[in-house]
N, CA, C and O atoms as CSV, one atom per row, in Angstrom:
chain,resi,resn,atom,element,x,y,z
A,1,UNK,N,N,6.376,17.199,-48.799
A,1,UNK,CA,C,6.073,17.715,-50.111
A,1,UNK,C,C,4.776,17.075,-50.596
A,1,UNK,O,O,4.728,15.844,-50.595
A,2,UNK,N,N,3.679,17.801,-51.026
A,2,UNK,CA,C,2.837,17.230,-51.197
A,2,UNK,C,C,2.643,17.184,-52.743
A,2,UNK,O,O,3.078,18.036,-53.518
A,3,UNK,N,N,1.791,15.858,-53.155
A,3,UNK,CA,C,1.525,15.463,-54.160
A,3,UNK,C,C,0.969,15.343,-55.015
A,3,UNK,O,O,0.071,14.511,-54.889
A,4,UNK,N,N,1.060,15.917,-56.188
A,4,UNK,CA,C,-0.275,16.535,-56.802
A,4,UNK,C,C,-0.804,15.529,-58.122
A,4,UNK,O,O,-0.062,15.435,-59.100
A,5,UNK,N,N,-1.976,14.869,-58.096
A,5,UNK,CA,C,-2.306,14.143,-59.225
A,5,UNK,C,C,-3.187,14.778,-60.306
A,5,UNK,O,O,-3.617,15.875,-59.949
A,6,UNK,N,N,-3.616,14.354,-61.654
A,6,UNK,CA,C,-4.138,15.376,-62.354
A,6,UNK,C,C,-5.360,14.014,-62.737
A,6,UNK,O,O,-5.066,12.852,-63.017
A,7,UNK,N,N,-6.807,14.636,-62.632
A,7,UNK,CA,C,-7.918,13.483,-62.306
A,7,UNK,C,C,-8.176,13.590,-64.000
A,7,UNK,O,O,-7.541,14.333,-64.748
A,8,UNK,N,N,-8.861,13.006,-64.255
A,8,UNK,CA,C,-9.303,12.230,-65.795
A,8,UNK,C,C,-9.531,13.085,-66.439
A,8,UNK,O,O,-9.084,12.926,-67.575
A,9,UNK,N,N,-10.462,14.740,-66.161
A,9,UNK,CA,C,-10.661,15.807,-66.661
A,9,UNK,C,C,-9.294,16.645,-66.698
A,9,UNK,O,O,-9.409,17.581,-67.489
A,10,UNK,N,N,-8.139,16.600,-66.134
A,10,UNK,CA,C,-7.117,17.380,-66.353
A,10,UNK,C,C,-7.326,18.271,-64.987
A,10,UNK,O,O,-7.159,19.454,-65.283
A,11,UNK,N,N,-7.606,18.124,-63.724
A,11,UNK,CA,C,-8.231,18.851,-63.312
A,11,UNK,C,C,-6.824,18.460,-61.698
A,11,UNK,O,O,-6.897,17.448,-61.000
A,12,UNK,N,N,-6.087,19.217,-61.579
A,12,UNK,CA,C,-5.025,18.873,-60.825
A,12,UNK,C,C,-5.458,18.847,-58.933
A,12,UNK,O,O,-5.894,19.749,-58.218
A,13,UNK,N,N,-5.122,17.496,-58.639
A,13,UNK,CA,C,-5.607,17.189,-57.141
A,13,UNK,C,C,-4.602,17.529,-56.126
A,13,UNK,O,O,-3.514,16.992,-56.339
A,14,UNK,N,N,-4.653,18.147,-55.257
A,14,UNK,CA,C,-3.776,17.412,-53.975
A,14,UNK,C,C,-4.136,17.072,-52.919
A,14,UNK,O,O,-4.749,17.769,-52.110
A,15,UNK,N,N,-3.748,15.779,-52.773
A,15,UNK,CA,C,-4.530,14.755,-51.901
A,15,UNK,C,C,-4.141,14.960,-50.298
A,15,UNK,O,O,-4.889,14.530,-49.420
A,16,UNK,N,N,-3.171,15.505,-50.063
A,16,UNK,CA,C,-2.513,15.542,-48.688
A,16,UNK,C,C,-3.567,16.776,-48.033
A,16,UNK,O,O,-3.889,16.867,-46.849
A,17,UNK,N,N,-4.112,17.929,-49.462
A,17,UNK,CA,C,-4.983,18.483,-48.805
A,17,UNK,C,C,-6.112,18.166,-48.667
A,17,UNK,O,O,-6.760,18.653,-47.740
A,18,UNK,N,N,-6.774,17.102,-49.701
A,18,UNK,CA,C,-7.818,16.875,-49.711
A,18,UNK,C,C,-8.302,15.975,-48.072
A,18,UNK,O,O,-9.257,16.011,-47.295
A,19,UNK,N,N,-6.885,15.161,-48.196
A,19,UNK,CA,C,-7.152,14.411,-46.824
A,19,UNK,C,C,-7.216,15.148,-45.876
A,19,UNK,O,O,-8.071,14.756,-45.082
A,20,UNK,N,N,-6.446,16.528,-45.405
A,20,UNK,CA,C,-6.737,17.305,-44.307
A,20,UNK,C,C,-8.296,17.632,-43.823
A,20,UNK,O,O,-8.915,17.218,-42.843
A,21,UNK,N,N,-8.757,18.693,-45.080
A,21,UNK,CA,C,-9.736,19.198,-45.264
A,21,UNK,C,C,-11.045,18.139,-44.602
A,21,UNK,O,O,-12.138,18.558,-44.220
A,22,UNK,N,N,-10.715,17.071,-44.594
A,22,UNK,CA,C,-12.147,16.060,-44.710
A,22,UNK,C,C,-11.916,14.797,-43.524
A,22,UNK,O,O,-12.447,13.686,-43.547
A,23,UNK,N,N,-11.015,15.304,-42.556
A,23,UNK,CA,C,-10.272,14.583,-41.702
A,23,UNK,C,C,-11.806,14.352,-40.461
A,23,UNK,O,O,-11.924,13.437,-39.646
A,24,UNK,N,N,-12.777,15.488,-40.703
A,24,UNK,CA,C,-13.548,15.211,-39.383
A,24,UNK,C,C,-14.876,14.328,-40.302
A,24,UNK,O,O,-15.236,13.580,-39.393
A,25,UNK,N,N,-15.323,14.152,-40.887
A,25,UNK,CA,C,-16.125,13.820,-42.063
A,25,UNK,C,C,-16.191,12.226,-41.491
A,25,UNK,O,O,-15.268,11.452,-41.236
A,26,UNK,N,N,-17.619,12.054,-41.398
A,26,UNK,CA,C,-18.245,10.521,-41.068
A,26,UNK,C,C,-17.347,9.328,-42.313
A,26,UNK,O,O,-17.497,9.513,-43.521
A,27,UNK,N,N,-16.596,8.347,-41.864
A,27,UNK,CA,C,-16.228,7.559,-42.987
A,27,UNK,C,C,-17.235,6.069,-43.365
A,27,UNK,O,O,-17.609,5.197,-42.582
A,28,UNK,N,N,-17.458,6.182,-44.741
A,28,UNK,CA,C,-18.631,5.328,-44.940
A,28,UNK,C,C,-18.015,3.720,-44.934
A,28,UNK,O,O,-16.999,3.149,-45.330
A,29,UNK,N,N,-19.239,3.379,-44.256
A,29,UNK,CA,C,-18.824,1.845,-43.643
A,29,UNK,C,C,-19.624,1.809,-42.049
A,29,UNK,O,O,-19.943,2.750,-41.324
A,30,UNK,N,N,-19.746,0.711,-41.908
A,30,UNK,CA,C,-20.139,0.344,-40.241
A,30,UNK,C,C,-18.981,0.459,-39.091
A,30,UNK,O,O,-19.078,-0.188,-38.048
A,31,UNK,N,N,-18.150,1.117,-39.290
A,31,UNK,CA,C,-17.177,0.769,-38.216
A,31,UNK,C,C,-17.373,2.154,-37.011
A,31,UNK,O,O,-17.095,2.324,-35.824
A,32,UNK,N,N,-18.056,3.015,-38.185
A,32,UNK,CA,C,-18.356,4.448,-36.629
A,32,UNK,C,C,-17.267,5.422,-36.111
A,32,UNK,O,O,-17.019,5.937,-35.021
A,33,UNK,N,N,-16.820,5.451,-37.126
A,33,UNK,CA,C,-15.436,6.331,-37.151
A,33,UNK,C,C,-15.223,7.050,-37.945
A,33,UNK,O,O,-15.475,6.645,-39.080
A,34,UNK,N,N,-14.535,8.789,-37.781
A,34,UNK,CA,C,-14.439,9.615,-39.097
A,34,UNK,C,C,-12.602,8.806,-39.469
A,34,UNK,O,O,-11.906,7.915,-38.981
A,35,UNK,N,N,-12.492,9.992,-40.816
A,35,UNK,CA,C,-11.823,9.848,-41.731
A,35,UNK,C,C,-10.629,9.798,-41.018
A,35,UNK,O,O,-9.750,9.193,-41.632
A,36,UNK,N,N,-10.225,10.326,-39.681
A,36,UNK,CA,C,-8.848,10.155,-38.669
A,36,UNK,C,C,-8.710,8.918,-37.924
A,36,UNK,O,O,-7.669,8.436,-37.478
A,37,UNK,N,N,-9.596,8.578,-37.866
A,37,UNK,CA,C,-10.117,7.055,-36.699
A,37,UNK,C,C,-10.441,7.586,-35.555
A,37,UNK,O,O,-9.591,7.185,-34.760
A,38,UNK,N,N,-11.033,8.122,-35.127
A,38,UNK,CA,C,-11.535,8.867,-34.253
A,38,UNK,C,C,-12.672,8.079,-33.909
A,38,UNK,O,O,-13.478,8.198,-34.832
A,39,UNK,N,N,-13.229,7.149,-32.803
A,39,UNK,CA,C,-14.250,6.493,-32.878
A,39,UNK,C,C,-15.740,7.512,-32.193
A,39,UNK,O,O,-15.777,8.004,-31.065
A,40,UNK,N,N,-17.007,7.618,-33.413
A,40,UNK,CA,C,-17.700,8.590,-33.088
A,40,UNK,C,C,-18.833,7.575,-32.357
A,40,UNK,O,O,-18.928,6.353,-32.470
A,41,UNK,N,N,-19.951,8.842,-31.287
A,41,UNK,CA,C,-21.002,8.127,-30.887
A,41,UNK,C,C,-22.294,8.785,-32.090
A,41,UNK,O,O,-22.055,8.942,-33.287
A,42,UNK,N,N,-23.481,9.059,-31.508
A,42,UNK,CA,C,-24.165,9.592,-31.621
A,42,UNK,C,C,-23.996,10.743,-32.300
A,42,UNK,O,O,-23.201,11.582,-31.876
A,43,UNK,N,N,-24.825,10.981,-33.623
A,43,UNK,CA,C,-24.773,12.740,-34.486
A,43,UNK,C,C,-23.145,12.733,-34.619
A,43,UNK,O,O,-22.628,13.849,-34.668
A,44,UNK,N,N,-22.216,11.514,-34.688
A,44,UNK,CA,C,-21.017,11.672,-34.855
A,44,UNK,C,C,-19.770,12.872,-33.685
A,44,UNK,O,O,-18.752,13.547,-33.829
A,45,UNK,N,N,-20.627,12.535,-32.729
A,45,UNK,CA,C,-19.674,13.018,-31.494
A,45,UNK,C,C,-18.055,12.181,-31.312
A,45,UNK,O,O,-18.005,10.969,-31.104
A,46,UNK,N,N,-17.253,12.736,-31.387
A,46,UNK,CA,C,-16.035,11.844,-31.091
A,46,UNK,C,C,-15.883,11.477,-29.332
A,46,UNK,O,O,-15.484,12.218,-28.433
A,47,UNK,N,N,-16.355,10.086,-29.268
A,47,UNK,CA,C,-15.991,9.465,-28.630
A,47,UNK,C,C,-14.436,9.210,-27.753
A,47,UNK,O,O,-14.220,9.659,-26.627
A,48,UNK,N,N,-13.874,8.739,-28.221
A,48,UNK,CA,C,-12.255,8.426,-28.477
A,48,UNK,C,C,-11.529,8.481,-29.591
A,48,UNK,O,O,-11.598,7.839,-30.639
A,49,UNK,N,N,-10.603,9.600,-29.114
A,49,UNK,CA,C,-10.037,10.029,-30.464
A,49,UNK,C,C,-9.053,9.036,-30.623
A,49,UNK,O,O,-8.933,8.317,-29.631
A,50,UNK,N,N,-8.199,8.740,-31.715
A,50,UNK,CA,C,-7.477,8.023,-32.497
A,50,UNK,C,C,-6.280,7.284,-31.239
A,50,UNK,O,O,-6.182,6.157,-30.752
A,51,UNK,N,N,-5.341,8.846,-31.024
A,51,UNK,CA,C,-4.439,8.288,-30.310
A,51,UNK,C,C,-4.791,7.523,-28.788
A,51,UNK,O,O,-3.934,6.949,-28.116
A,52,UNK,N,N,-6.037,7.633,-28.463
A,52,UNK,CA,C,-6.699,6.613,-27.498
A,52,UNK,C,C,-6.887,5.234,-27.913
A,52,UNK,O,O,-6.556,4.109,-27.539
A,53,UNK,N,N,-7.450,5.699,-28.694
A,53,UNK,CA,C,-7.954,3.989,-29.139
A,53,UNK,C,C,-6.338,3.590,-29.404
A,53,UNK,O,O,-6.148,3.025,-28.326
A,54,UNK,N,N,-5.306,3.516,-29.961
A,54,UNK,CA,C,-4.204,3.067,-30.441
A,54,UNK,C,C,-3.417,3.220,-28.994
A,54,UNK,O,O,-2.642,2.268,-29.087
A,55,UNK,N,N,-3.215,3.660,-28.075
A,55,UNK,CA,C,-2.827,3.400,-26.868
A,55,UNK,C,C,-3.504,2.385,-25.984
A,55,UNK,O,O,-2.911,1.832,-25.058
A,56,UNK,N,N,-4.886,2.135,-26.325
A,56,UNK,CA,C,-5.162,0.933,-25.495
A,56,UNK,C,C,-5.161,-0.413,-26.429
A,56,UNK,O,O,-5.497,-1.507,-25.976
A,57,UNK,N,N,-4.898,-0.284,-27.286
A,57,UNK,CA,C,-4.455,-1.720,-28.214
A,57,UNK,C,C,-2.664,-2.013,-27.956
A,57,UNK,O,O,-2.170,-3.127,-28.128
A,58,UNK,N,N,-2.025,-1.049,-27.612
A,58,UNK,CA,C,-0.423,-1.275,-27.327
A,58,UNK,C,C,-0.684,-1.599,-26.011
A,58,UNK,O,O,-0.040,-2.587,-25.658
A,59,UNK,N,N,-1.510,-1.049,-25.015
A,59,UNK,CA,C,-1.249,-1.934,-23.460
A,59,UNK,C,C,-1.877,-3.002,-23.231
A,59,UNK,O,O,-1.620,-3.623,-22.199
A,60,UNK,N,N,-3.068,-3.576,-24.338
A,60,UNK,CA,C,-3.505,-4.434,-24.533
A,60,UNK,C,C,-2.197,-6.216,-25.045
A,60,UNK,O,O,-1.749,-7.131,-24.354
A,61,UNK,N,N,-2.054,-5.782,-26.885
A,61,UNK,CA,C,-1.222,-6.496,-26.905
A,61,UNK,C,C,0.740,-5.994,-27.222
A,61,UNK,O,O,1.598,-6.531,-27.922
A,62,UNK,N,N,0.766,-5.174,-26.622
A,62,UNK,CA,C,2.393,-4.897,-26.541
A,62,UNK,C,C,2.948,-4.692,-28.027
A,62,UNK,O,O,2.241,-5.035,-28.974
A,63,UNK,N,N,4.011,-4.224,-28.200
A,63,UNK,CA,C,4.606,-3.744,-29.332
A,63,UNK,C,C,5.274,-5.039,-29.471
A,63,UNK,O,O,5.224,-5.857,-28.552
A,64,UNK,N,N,6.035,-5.330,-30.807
A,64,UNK,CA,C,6.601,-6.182,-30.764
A,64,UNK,C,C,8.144,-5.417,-31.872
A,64,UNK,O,O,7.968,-4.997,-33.016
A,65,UNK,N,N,9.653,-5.415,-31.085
A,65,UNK,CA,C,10.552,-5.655,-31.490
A,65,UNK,C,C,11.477,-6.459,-32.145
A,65,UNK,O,O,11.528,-7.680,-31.999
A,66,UNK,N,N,12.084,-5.921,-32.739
A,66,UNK,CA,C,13.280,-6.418,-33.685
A,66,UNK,C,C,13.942,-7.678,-32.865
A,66,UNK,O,O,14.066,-8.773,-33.415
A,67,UNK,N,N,14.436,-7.402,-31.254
A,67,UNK,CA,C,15.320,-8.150,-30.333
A,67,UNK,C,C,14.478,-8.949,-29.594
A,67,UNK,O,O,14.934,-9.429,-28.556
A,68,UNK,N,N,13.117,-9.242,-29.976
A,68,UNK,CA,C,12.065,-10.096,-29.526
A,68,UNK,C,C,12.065,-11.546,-29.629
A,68,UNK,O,O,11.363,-12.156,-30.435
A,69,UNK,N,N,13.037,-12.211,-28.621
A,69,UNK,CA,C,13.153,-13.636,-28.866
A,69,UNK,C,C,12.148,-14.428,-28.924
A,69,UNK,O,O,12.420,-15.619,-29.076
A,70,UNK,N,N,10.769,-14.053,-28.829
A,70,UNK,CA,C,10.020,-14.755,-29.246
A,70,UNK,C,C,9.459,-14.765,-30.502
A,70,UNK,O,O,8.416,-15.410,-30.613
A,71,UNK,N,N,10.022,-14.046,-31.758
A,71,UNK,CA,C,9.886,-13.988,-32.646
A,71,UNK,C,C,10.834,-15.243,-33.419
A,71,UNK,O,O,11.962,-15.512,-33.006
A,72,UNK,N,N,10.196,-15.965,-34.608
A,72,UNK,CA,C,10.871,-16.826,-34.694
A,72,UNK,C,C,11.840,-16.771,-36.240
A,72,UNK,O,O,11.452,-16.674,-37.404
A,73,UNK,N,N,12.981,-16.860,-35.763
A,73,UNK,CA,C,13.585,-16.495,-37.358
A,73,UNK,C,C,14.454,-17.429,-38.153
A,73,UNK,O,O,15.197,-18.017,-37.368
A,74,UNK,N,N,14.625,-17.739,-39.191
A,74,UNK,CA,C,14.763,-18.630,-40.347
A,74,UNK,C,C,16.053,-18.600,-39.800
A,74,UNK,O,O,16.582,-17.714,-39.129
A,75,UNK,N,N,16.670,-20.118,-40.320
A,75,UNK,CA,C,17.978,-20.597,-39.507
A,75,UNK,C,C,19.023,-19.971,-40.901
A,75,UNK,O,O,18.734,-19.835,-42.090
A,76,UNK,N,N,20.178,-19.712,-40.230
A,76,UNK,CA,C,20.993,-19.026,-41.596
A,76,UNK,C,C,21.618,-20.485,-42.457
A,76,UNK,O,O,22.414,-20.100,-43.313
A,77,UNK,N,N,21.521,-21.520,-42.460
A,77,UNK,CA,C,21.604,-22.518,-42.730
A,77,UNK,C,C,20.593,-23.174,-43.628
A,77,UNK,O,O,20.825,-24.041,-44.471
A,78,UNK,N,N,19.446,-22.635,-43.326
A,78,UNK,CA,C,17.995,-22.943,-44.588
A,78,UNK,C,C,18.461,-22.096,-45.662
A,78,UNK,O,O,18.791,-22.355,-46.819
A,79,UNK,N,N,18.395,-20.762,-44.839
A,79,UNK,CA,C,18.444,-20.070,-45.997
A,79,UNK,C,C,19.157,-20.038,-47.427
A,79,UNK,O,O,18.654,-19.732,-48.508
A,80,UNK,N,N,20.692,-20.506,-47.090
A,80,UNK,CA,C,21.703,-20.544,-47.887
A,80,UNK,C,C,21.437,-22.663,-48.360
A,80,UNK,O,O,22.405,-23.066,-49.005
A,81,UNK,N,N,20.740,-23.383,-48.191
A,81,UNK,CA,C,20.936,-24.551,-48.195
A,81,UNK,C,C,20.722,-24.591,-49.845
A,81,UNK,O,O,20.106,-23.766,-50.519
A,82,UNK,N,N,21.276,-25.555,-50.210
A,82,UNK,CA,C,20.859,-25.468,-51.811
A,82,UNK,C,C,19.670,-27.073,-52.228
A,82,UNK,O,O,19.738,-28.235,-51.827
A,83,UNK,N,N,18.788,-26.446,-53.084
A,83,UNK,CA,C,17.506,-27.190,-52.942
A,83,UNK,C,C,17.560,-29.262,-53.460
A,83,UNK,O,O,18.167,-29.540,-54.495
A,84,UNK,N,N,17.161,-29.965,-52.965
A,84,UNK,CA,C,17.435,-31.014,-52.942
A,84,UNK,C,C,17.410,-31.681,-54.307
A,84,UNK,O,O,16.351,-31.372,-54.853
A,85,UNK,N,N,18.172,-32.499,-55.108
A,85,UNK,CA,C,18.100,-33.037,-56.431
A,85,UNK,C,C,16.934,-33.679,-56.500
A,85,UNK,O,O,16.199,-34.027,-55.576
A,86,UNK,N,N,16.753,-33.872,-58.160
A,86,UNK,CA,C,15.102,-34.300,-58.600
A,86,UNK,C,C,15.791,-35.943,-58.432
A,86,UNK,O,O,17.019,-36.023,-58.449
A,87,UNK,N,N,14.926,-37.282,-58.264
A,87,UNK,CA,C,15.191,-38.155,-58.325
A,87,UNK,C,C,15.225,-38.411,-59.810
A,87,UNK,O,O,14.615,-37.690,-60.600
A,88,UNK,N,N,15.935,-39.432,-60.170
A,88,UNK,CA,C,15.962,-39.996,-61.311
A,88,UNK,C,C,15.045,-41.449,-61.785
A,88,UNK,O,O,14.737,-42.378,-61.038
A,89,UNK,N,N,14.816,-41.345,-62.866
A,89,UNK,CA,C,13.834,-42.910,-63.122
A,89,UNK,C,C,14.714,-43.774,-63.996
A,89,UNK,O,O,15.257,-43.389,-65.032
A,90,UNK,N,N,14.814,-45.223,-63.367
A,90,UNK,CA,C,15.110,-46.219,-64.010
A,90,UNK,C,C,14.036,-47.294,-64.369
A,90,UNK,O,O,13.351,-47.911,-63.554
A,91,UNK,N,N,14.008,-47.402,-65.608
A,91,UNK,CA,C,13.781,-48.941,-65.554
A,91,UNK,C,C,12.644,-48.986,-67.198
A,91,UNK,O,O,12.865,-47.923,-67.778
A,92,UNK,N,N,11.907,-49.587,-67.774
A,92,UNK,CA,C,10.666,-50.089,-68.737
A,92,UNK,C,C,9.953,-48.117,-68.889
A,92,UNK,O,O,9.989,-47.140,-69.637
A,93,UNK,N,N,9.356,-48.621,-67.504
A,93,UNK,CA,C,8.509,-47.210,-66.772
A,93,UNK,C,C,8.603,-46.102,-66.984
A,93,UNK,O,O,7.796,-45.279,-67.415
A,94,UNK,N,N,10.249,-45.995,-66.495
A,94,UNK,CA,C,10.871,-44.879,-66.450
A,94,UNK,C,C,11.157,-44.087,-68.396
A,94,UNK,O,O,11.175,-42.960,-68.890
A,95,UNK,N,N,11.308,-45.378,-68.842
A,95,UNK,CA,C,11.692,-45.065,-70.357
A,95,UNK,C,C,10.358,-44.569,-71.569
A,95,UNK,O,O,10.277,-43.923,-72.614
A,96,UNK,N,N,9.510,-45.292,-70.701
A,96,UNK,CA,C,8.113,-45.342,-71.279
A,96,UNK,C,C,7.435,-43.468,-71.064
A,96,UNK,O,O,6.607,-42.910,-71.784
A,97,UNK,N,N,7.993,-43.024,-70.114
A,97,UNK,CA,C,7.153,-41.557,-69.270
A,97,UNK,C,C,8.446,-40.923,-70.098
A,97,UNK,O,O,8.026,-40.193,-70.995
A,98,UNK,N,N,9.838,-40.984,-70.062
A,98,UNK,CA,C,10.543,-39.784,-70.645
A,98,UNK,C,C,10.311,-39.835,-71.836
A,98,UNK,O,O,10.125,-38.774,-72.432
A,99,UNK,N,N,10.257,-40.982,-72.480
A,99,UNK,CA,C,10.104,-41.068,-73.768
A,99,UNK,C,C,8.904,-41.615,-74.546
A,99,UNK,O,O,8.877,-42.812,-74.833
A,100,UNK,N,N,7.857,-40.747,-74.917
A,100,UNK,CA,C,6.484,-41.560,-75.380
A,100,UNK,C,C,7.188,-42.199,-76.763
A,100,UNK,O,O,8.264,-42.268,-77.357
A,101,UNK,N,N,6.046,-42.538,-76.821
A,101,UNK,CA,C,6.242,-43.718,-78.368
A,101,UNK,C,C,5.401,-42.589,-79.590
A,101,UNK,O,O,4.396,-41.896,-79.434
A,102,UNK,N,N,6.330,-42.778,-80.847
A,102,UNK,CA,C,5.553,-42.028,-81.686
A,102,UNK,C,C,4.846,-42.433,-82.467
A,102,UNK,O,O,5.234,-43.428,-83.079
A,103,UNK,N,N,3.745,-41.962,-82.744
A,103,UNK,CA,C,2.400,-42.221,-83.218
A,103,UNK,C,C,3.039,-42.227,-84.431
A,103,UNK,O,O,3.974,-41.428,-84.380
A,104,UNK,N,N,2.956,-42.780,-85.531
A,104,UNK,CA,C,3.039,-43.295,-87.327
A,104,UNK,C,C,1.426,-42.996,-87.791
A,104,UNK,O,O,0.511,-43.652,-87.294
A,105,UNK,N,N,1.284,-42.364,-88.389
A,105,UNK,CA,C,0.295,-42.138,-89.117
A,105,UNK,C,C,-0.225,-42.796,-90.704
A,105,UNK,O,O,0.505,-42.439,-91.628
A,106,UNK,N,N,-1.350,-43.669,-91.076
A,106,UNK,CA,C,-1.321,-44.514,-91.783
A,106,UNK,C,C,-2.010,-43.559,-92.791
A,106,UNK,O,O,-2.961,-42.804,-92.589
A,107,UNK,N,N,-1.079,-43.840,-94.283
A,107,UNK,CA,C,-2.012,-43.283,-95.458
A,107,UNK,C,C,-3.160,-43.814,-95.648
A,107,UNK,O,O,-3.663,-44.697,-94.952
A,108,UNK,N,N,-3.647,-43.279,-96.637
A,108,UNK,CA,C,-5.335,-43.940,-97.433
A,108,UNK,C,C,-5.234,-45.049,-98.014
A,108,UNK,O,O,-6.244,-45.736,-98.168
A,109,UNK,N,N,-3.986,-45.475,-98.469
A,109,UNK,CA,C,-4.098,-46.934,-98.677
A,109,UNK,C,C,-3.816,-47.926,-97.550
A,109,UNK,O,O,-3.846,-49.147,-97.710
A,110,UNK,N,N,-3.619,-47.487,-96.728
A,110,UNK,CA,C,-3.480,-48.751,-95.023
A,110,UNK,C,C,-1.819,-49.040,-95.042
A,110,UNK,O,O,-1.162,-49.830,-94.364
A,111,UNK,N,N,-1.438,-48.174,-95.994
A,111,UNK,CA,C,0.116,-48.408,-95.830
A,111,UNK,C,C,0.812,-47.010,-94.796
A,111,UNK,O,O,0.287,-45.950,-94.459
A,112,UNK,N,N,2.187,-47.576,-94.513
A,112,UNK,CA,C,2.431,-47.076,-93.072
A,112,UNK,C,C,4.046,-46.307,-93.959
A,112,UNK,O,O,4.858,-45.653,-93.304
């Protein structure tokens, strides 16, 4: 189902066609490829089309699965662990940081 947006003028888009329509169209940037990935040469000749290039990157580096024991996965034991208590402060130090001292403010006559 395609999707229709309405642009700033009120002017109703659909993008699924717009993307069709413009699928062979040079895409701007250095990478040398139209709007499909299609890698172009020269006057934008397609070189290697898409599903090439994406078949030699899978025999290159392999797909990687769900059942891929070399994938490494969080122990069910972290996950559920519950997070470690804050330490507590004893002592002068400790009383001095939880609890500042309050400032007394002296009137105009130097009395408190």
């Amino acid at each position: 189902m395609a999707k229709i947006y309405k642009s700033a003028l009120g002017r109703q888009v659909d993008m699924d066609q717009l993307r069709l329509a413009n699928e062979d169209v040079i895409a701007v940037g250095n990478m040398k490829v139209n709007a499909r990935g299609d890698e172009l040469g020269f006057g934008g000749q397609v070189l290697r089309t898409r599903n090439d290039v994406m078949n030699e990157h899978y025999k290159l580096h392999g797909t990687l699965s769900r059942n891929d024991p070399e994938i490494q996965r969080p122990d069910e034991t972290f996950l559920h662990a519950k997070p470690p208590e804050k330490p507590t402060l004893r002592g002068a130090l400790a009383n001095a940081i939880l609890k500042p001292p309050v400032k007394q403010l002296d009137d105009q006559d130097g009395e408190k």
